[in-house]
C-alpha positions as CSV (number, residue, x, y, z in Angstrom):
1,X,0.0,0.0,0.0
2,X,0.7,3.5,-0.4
3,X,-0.1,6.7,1.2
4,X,0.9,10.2,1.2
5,X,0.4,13.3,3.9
6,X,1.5,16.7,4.6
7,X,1.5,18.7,7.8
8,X,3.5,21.0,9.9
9,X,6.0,21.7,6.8
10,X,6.8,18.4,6.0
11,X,5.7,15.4,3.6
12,X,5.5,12.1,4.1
13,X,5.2,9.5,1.8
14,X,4.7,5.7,3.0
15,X,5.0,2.6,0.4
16,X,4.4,-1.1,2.0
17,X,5.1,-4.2,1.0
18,X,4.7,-7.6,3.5
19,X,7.7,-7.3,5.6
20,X,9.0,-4.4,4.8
21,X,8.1,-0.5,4.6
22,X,10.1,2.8,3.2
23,X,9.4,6.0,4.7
24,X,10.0,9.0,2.8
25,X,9.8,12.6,4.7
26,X,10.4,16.2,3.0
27,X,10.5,19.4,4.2
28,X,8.1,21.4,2.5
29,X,8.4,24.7,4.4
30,X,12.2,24.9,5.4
31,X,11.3,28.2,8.0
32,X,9.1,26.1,9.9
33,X,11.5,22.7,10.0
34,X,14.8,23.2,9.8
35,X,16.6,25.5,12.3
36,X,20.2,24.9,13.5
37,X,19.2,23.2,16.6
38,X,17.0,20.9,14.2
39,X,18.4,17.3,15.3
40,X,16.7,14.9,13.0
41,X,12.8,13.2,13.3
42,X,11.4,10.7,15.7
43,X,9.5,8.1,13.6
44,X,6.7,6.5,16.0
45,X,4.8,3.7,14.9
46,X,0.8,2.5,15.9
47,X,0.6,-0.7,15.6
48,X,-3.8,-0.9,15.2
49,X,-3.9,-4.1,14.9
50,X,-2.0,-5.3,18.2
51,X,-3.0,-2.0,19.6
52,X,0.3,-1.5,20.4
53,X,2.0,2.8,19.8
54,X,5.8,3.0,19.9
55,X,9.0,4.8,18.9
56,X,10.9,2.7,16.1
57,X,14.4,2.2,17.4
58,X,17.5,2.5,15.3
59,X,21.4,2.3,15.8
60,X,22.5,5.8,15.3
61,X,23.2,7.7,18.8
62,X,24.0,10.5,20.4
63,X,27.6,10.1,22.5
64,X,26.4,12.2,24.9
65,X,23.4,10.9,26.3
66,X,23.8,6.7,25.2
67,X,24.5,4.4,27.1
68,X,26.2,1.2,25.8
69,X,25.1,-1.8,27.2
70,X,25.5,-4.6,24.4
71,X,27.8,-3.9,20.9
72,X,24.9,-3.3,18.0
73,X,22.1,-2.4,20.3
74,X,19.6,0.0,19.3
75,X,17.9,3.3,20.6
76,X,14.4,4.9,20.4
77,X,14.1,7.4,18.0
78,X,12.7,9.9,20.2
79,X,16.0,10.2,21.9
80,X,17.9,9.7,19.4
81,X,16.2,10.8,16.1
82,X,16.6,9.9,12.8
83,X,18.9,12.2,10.6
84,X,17.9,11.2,7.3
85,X,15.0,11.8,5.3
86,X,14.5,7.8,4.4
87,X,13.5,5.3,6.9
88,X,13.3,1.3,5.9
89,X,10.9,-0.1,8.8
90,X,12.0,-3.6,8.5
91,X,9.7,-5.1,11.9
92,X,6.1,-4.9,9.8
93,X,4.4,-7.9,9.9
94,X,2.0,-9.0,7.1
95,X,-1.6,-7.3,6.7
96,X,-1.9,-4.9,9.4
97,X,-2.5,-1.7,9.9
98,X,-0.2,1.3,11.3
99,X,0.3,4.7,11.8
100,X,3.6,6.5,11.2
101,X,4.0,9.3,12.8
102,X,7.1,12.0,12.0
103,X,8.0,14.0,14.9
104,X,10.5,16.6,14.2
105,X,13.2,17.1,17.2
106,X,15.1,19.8,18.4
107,X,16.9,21.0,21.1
108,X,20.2,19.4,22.4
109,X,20.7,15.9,23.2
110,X,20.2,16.4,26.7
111,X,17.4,19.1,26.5
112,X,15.3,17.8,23.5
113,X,11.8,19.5,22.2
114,X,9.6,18.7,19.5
115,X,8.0,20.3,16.6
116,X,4.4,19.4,15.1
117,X,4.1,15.8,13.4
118,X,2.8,14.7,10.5
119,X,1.1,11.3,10.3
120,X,0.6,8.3,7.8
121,X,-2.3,5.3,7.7
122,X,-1.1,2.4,5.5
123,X,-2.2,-1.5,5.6
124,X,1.0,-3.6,5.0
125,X,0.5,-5.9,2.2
126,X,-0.8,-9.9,2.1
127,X,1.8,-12.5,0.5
128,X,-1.0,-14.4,-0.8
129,X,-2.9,-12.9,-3.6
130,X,-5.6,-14.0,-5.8
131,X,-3.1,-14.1,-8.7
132,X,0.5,-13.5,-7.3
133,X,1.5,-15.0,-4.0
134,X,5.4,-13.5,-3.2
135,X,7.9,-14.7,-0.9
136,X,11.2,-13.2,-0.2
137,X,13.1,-15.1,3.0
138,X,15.0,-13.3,5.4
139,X,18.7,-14.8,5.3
140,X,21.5,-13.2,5.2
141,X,20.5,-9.4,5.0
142,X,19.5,-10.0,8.6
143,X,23.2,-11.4,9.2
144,X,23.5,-8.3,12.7
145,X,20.1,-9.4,13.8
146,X,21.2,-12.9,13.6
147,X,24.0,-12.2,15.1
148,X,22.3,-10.6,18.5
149,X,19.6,-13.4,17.9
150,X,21.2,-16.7,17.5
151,X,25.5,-15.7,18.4
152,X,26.0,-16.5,14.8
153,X,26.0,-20.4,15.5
154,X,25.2,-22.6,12.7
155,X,21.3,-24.1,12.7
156,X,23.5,-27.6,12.1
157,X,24.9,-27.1,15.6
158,X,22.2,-25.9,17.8
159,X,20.1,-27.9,19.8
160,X,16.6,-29.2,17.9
161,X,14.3,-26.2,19.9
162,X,16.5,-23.5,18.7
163,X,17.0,-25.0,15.0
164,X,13.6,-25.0,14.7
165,X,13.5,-20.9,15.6
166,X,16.1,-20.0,13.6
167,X,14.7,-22.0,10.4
168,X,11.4,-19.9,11.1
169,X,13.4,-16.9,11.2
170,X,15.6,-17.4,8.5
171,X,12.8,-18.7,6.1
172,X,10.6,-15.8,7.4
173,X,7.7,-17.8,5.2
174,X,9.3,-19.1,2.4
175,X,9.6,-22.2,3.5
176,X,6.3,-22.7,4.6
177,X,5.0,-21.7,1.7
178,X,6.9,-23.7,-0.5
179,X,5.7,-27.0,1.9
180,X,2.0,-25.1,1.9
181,X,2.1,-25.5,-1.9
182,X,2.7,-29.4,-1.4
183,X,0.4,-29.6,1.1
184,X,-2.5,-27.9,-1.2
185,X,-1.6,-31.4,-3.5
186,X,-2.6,-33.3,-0.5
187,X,-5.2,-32.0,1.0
188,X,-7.2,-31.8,-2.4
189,X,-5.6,-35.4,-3.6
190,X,-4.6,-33.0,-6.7
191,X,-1.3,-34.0,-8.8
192,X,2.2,-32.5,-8.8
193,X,4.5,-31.9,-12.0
194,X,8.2,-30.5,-10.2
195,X,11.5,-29.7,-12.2
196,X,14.2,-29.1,-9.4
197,X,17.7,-28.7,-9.9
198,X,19.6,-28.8,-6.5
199,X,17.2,-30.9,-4.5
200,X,18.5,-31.8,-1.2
201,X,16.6,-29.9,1.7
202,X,15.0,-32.3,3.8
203,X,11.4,-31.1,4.7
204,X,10.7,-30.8,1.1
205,X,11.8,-34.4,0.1
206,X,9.6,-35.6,3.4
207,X,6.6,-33.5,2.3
208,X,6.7,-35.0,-1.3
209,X,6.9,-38.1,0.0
210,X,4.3,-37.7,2.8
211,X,2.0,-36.8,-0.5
212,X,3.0,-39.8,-2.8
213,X,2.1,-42.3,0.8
214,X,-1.1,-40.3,0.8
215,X,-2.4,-40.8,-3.2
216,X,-0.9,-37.7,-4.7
217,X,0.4,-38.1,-8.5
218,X,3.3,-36.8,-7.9
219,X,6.6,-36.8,-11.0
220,X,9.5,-35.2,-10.4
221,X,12.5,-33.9,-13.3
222,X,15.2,-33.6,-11.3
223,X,18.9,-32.3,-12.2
224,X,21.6,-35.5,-12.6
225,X,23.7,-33.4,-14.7
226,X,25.4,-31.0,-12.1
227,X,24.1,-32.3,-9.1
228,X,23.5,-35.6,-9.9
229,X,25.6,-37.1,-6.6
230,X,23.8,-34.4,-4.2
231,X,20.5,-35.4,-5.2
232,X,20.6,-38.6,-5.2
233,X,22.5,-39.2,-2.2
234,X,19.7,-36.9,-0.6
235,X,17.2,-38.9,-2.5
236,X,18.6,-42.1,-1.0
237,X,18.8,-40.8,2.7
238,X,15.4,-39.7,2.9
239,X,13.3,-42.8,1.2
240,X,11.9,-40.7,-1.5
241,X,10.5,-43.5,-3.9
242,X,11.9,-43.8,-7.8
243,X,8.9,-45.7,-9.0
244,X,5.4,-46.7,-7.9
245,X,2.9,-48.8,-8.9
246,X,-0.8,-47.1,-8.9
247,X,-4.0,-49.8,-10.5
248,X,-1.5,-51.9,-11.6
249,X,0.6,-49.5,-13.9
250,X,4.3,-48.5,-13.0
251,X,4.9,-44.7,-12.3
252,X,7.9,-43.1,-12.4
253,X,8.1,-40.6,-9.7
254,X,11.4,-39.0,-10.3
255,X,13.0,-38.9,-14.0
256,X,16.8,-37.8,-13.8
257,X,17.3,-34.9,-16.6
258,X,21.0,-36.6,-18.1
259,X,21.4,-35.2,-21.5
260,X,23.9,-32.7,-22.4
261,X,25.6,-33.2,-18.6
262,X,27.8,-30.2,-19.3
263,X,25.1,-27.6,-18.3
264,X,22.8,-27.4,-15.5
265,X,19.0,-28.3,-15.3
266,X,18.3,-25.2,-13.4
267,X,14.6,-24.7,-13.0
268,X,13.1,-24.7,-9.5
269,X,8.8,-24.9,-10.2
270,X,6.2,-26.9,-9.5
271,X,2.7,-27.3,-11.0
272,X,-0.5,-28.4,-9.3
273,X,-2.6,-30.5,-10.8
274,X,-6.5,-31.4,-10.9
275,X,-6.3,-34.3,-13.1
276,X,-4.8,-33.3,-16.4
277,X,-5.6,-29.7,-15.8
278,X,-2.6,-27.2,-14.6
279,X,-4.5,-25.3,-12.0
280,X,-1.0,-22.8,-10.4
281,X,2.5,-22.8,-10.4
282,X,5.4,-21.9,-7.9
283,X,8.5,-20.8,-9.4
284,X,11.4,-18.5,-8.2
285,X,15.2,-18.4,-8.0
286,X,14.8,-21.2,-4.8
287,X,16.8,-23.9,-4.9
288,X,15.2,-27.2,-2.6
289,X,18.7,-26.2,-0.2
290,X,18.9,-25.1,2.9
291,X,21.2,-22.4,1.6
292,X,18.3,-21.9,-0.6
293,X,15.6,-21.5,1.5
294,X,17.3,-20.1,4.4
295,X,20.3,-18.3,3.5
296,X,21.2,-17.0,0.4
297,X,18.1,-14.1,-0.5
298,X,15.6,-15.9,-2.6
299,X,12.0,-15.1,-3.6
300,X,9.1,-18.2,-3.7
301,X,6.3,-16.8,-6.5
302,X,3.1,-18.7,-6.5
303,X,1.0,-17.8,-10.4
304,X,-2.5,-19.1,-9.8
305,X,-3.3,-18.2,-13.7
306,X,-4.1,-21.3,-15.5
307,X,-2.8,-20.1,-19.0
308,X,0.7,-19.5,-17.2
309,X,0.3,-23.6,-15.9
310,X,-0.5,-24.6,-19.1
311,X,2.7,-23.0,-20.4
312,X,5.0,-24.7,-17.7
313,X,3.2,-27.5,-17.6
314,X,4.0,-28.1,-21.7
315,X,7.7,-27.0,-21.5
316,X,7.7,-30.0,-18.2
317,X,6.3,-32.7,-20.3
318,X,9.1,-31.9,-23.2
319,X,11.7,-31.7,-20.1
320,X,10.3,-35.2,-19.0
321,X,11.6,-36.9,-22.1
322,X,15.4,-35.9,-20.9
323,X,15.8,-34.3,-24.7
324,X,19.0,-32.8,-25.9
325,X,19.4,-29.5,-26.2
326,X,19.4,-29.0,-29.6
327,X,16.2,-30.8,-30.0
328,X,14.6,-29.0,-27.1
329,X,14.8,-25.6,-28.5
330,X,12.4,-26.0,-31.1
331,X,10.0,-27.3,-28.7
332,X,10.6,-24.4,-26.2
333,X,10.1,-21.9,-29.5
334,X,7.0,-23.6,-29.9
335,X,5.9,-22.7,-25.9
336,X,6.7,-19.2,-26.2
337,X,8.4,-17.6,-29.1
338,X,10.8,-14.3,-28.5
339,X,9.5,-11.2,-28.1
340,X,11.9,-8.4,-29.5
341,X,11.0,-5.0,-27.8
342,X,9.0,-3.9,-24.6
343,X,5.5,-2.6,-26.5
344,X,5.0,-6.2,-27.8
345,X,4.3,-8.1,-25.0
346,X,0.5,-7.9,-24.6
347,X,-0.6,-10.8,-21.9
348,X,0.2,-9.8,-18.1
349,X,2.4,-12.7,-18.0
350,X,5.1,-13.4,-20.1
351,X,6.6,-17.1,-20.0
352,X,10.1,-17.4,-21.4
353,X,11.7,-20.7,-21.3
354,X,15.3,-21.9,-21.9
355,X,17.3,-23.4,-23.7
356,X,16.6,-21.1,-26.6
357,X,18.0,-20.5,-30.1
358,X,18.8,-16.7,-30.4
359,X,18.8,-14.7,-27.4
360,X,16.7,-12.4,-28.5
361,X,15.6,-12.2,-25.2
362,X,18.5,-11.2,-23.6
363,X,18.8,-8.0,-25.5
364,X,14.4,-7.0,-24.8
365,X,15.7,-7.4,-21.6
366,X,18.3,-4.5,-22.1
367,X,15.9,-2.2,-23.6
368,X,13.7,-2.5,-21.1
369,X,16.2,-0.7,-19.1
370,X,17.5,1.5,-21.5
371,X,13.9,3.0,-21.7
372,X,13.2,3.3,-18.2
373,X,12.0,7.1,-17.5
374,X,13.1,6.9,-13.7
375,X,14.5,3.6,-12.2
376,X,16.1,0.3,-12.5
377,X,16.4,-2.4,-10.1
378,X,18.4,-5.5,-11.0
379,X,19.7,-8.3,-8.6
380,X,22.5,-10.5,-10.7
381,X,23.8,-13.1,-8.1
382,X,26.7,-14.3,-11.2
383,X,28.1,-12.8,-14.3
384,X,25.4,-11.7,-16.7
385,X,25.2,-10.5,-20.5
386,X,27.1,-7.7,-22.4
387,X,23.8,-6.5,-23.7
388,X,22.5,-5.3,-20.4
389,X,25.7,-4.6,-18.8
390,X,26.0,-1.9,-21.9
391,X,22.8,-1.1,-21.0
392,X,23.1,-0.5,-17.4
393,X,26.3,1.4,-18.1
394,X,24.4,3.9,-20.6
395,X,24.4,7.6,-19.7
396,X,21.2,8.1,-18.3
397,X,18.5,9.8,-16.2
398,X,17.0,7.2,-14.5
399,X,18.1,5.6,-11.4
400,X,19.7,2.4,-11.9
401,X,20.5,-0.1,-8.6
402,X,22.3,-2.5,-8.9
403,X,23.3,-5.6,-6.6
404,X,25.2,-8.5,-7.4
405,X,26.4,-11.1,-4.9
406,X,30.5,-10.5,-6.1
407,X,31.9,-7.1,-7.1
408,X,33.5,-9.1,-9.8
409,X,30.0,-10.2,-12.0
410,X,29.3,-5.9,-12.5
411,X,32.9,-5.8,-14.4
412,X,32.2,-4.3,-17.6
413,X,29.9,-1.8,-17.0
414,X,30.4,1.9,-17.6
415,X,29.5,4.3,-14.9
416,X,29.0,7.2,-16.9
417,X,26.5,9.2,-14.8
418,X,25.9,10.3,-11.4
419,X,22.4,7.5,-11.2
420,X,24.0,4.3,-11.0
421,X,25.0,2.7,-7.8
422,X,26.5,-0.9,-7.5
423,X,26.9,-2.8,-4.7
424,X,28.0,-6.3,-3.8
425,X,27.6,-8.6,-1.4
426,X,29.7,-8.1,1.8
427,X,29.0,-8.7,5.9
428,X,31.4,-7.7,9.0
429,X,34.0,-10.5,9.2
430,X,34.9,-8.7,12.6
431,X,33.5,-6.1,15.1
432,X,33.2,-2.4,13.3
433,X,32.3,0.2,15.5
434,X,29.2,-1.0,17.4
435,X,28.3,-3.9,15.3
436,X,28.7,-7.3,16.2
437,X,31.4,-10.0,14.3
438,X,28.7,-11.2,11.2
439,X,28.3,-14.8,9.1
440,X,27.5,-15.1,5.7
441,X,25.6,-18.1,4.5
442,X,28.5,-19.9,3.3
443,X,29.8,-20.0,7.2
444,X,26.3,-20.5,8.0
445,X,24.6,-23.2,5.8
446,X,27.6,-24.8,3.2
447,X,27.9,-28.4,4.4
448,X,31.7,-27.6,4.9
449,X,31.9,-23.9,5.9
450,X,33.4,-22.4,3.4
451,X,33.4,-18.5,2.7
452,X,34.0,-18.0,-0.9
453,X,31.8,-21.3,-2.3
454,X,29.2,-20.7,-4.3
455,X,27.1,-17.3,-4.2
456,X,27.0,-16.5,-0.4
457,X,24.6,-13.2,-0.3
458,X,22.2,-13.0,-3.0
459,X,20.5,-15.7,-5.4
460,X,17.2,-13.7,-6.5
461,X,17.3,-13.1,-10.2
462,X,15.6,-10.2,-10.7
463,X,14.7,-6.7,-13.0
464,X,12.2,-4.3,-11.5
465,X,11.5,-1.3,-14.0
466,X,10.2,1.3,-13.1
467,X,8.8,0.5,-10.1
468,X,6.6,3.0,-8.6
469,X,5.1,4.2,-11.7
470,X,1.5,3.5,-13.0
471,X,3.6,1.0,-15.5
472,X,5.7,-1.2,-13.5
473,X,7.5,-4.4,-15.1
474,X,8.5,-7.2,-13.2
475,X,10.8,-9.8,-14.5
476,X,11.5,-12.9,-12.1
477,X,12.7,-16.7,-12.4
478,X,15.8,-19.3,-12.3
479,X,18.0,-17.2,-15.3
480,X,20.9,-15.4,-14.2
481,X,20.5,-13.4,-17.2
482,X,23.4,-15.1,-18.7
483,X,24.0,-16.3,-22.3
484,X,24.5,-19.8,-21.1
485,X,20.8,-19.5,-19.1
486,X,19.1,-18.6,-22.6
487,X,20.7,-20.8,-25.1
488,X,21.7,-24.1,-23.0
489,X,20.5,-24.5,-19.3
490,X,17.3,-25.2,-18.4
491,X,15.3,-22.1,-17.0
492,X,12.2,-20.1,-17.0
493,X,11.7,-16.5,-16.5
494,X,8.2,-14.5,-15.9
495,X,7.7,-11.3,-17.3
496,X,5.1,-9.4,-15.7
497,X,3.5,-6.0,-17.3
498,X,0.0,-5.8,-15.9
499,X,-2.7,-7.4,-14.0
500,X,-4.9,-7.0,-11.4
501,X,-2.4,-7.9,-8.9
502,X,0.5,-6.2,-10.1
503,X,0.9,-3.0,-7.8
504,X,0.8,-4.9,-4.5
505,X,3.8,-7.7,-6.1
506,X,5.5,-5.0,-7.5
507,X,5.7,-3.0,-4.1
508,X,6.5,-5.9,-2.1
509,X,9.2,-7.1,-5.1
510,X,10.7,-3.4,-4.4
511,X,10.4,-3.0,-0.5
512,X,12.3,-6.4,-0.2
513,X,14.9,-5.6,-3.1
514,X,15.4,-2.0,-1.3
515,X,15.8,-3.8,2.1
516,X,18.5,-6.4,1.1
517,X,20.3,-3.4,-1.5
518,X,20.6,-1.0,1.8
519,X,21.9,-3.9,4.1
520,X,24.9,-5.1,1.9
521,X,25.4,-0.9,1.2
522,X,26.0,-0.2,4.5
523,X,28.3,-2.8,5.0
524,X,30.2,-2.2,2.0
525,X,30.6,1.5,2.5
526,X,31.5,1.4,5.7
527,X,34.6,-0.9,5.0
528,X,35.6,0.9,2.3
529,X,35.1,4.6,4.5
530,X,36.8,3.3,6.7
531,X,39.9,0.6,4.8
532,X,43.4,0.8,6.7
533,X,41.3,3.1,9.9
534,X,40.6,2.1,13.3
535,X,36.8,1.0,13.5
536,X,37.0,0.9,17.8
537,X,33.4,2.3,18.8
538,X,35.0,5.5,20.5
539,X,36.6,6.5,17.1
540,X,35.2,9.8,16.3
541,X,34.9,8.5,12.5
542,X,31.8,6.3,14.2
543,X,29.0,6.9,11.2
544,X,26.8,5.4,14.6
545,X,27.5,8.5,16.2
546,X,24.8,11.6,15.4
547,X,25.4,15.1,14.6
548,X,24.5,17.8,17.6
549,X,23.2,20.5,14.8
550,X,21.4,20.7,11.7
551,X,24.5,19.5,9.1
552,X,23.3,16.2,8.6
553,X,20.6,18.3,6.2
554,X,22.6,20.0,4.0
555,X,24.9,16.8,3.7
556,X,21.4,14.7,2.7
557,X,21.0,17.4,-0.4
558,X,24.4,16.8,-1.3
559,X,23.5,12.8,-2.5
560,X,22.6,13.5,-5.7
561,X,21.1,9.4,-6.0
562,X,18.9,10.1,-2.6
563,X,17.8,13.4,-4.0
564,X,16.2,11.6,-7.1
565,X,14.6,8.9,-5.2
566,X,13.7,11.7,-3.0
567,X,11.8,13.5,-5.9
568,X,10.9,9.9,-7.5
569,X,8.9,9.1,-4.1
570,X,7.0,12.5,-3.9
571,X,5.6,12.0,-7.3
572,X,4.7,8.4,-7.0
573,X,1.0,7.8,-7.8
574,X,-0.2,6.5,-5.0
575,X,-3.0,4.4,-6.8
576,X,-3.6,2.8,-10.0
């Protein structure tokens, strides 16, 4: 939800998604707001539904009135106040409703006053839509958190009670949504048609087979080209049967994909089915891991559209027959044919399936972004085409964020303006300032912790365009956006360009991309602020430690990138 008000010389705009809101204030009458003892805003929060009224609490402090009790412990904003015009509320809970309240503060921090608020009603949004159903996890871009929470142990090494907790937290719903799906196959005795490529994660395997024991028609495709050894040793441990025999006819439950064992079988979906009829699908970048589903960032999306099932569910009975590649493009042509520039795509969801035999795709992709009009959101967890790193490097006027899980996949792009900000995975390998000694999920979830193995901080594949505009586009799936995910790997993307559902996914796709963006940007400007420096809390470089006037303001206006989003946010329709 959205929702916009103004009051007391300032503006506040308020944009939900499930977990997740961004607060937006601007002074709109400078003589009534900001005077040199102006200190920053309180942000207070009603909670209506749990009838509960609060100030938010954040890490920032003033020296002279904290005291330290814990490393990375926060404050209430009403003592120490926010000096920012953003805030990213990242304690909202799914469907309720609140009131934020902005409370200007003055004064000195130990003789503060306050000015006259401006307040904000907003509804946080449901995962589960009639259409779209989204689910981001938590993971690692809540690495401090998990830190204070769980002492950075690893769920493999905790006792059962608080492995269960920390899998809740971690998942923060994914999970259960991905066994909800199954569980929808068995409470309505429907079918299941699956494609997995890493396929290990216990709970899933037990849910499948919990739903083949209860009558479920259940066939899995299932990767024994790369992970062949993982899965089936998982496979193995956890009884999941190969074959069953159902009114005397032999069913093959899973069906190895083998041909062409130099690539990957890289889809993650599933299709429920009433009889022969493809009724929803869940897709995402989730692999069945429990890096997957607990620490890397992933998204779970649930399509219940039966013209999208159809089209998965034809591509999975091509997949089913283990086909070469070569073969298998025609077929996948035949699903979905390539679609060469943005105004041509006229259903509200796009299917594109891989392997293909151009990758015509790849460069639609890149003019979606090149005609943006004001921002571009992209999450590339490996190495992706030329075609939209040219694209992304472009001189342009439109924001452009970019996050990638190593600094190393972004080479080749061209910074040429002042819009485009890159980041890259990163976490506190030891104590900075006041926050804690951090893990990354490679520590945390890789059988053998290892650090640099496999992509450690974000797995999400992911384009938003133009987010907050009355014309969003939403593109989501298993391809990294790589030439090798369009013309030999297995893979599915979804475009979305309309729909009744649309604003609400595309808010909560953008809340949770802004959210996992601002963690890994604090982390990785702060190291390199601070590269070859003492980081001891006491050190007066401390970017905890608030400012005691009004500087912080004019330092704000000087962020030429905040000042757009700044502008972008006050001129966001607020409904469509």
């Amino acid at each position: 939800m959205r929702n916009r008000n103004e009051n007391n010389g300032i503006e506040l705009t308020v944009l939900t998604g499930t977990y997740a809101a961004l607060l937006s204030f601007r002074i709109t009458d400078s003589e009534k707001v900001d005077r040199e003892d102006f200190l920053g805003f309180e942000v207070k929060r009603d909670d209506i539904t749990e009838n509960e009224s609060y100030p938010l609490r954040g890490f920032k402090h003033f020296t002279e009135t904290a005291t330290m009790f814990d490393s990375s412990q926060s404050f209430p904003t009403d003592r120490h106040p926010v000096q920012s015009f953003f805030w990213e509320d990242f304690t909202v809970k799914p469907a309720h409703d609140y009131v934020y309240h902005i409370i200007p503060v003055y004064g000195t921090p130990k003789n503060l006053n306050y000015g006259g608020e401006v307040s904000v009603e907003v509804k946080s949004e449901i995962a589960e839509g009639e259409e779209h159903s989204v689910f981001f996890n938590r993971g690692v871009a809540g690495s401090l958190a998990y830190a204070r929470k769980f002492k950075n142990i690893r769920p493999d090494k905790m006792p059962e009670k608080m492995k269960a907790e920390a899998r809740i937290w971690l998942s923060r719903g994914l999970e259960e949504a991905l066994l909800g799906f199954i569980d929808k196959a068995i409470k309505n005795k429907y079918g299941l048609r699956i494609a997995f490529y890493e396929f290990t994660y216990p709970p899933v395997i037990q849910k499948l087979h919990e739903a083949i024991s209860k009558g479920c028609d259940v066939q899995i495709v299932y990767d024994s080209r790369k992970e062949k050894a993982d899965n089936d040793k998982a496979i193995k441990n956890y009884g999941l049967e190969r074959t069953i025999t159902k009114a005397g006819k032999k069913i093959d439950v899973l069906t190895r994909r083998t041909k062409n064992p130099q690539v990957p079988s890289h889809n993650k979906f599933m299709i429920l089915m009433d009889g022969e009829t493809p009724l929803e699908v869940w897709t995402g970048s989730t692999n069945i891991t429990g890096k997957g589903i607990l620490g890397q960032c992933n998204v779970g999306h649930m399509v219940s559209d039966k013209k999208t099932a159809q089209k998965y569910l034809s591509y999975w009975e091509s997949l089913h027959k283990d086909p070469e590649v070569k073969s298998f493009k025609n077929a996948v042509a035949e699903i979905q044919d390539d679609i060469d520039s943005p105004e041509k795509f006229e259903d509200d969801i796009t299917v594109f399936f891989s392997p293909r035999n151009k990758k015509t795709i790849l460069k639609t992709y890149s003019k979606f972004i090149e005609e943006a009009e004001e921002m571009v959101c992209g999450i590339f967890p490996f190495s992706f085409n030329k075609d939209i790193k040219a694209s992304l490097g472009k001189k342009t006027n439109h924001l452009k964020y970019i996050l990638v899980d190593k600094i190393g996949n972004a080479k080749g792009i061209e910074k040429k303006d002042g819009n485009t900000v890159i980041v890259n995975g990163e976490y506190f390998q030891k104590p900075m300032f006041d926050w804690l000694q951090e893990i990354n999920s490679g520590f945390l979830l890789n059988e053998k912790p290892n650090s640099v193995f496999g992509t450690n901080y974000v797995h999400n594949k992911v384009l938003l365009v133009d987010p907050f505009s009355k014309s969003p586009v939403i593109i989501s799936g298993s391809a990294n956006f790589s030439d090798a995910s369009v013309s030999s790997n297995d893979e599915n993307t979804m475009v979305i360009k309309s729909g009744k559902d649309l604003r609400r996914i595309c808010d909560i796709y953008f809340t949770e991309f802004y959210r996992i963006f601002h963690h890994f940007f604090v982390r990785q400007a702060t190291k390199e602020i601070n590269k070859g420096k003492t980081a001891a809390p006491d050190d007066k470089n401390n970017p905890l430690h608030l400012k005691t006037d009004n500087s912080w303001v004019s330092k704000f206006s000087e962020d030429g990138v905040k000042v757009k989003m700044q502008e972008l946010i006050k001129n966001m329709p607020l409904d469509y």
